[in-house]
C-alpha positions in Angstrom: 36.4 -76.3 -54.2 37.2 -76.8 -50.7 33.9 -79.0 -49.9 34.9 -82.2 -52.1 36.0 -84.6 -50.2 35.0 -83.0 -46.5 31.6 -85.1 -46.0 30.5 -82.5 -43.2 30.9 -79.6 -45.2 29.2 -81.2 -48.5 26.2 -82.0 -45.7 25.8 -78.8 -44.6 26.0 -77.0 -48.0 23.6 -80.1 -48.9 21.3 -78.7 -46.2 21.4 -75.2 -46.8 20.6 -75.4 -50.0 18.5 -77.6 -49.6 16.2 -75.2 -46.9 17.0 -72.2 -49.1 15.1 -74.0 -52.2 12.1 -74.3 -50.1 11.8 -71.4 -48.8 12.4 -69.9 -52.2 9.5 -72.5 -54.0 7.0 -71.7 -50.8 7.5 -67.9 -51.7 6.5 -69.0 -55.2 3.8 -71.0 -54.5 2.3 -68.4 -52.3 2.7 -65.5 -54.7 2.7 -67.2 -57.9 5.0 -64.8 -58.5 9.1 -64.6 -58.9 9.6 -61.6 -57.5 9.3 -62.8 -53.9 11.6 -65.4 -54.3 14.4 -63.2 -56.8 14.2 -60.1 -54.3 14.9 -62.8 -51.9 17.6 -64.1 -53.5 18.9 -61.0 -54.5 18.9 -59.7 -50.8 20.6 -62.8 -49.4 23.4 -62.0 -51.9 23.9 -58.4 -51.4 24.3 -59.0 -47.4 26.5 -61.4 -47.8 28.8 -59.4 -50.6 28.6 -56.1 -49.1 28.1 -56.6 -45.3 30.5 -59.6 -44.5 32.4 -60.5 -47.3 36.3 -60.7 -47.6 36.4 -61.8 -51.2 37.1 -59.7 -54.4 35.4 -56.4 -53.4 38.2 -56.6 -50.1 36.9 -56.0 -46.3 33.7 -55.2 -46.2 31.6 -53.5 -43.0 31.5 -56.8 -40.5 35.2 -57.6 -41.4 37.8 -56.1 -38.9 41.1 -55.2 -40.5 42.8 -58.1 -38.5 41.3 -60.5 -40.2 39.7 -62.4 -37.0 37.4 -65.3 -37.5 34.6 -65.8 -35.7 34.3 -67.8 -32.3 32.4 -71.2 -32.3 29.4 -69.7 -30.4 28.9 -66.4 -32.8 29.7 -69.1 -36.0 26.4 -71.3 -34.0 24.0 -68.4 -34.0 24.9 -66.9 -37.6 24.5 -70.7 -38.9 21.4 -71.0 -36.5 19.8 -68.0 -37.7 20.8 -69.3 -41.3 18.8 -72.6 -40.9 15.8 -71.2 -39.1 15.2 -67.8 -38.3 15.1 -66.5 -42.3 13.4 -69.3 -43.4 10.3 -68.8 -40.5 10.5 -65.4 -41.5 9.5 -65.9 -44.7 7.0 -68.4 -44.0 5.1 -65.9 -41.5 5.4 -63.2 -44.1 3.9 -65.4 -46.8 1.2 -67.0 -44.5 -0.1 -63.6 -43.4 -0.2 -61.6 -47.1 -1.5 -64.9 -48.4 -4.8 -64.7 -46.4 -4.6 -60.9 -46.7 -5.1 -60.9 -50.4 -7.5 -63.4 -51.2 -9.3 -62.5 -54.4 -12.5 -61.1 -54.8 -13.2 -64.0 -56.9 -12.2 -66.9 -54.6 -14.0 -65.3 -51.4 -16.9 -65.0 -54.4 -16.5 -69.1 -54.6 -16.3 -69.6 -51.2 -19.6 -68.0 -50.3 -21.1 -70.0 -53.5 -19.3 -73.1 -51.8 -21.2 -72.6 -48.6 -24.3 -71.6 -50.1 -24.3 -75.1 -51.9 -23.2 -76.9 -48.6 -25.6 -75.6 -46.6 -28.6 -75.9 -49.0 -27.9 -79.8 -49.5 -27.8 -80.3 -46.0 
């Protein structure tokens, strides 16, 4: 690998994974369910295979046939977006169906809860 031995590189692959595992353990620990986090994961992958990959499968869509890399300041925002704007994504998504779908059961407990408060009180 080309990260070995390149302490900024192994940093920022140490953060990004890093961010990534959160966000995919907050999806699980909202849903208690995997397939948030695998469709997640799955979606992440198939972007970045189909959309801009130049690896096995050849040029993809975002490639251009000359091969260009990208300029500092597009190489920023797609690392920027990365780092935050996926992540926050998720979290709003999660914190919004999260109230959304509060069992019968808990809002049940929760009345119960307040009954008990107010009656000691």
């Amino acid at each position: 690998m080309e990260a070995f031995g390149n302490p900024i590189q192994m940093t920022f692959i140490f953060c990004m994974t890093g961010i990534w595992g959160f966000m995919f353990a907050m999806a699980f620990a909202k849903t208690k369910s995997l397939y948030l986090p695998i469709g997640l994961h799955f979606g992440w992958n198939l972007i970045s295979t189909v959309v801009f990959s130049q690896g096995p499968l050849g040029n993809q869509l975002l490639i251009g046939n000359g091969g260009q890399k990208m300029g500092v300041i597009l190489s920023l925002v797609v690392f920027l977006f990365q780092v935050f704007v996926v992540p926050i994504i998720t979290y709003w998504y999660l914190k919004r169906h999260s109230l959304k779908k509060q069992l019968p059961a808990d809002k049940e407990q929760q009345t119960a809860n307040k009954r008990i408060a107010n009656s000691g009180a």
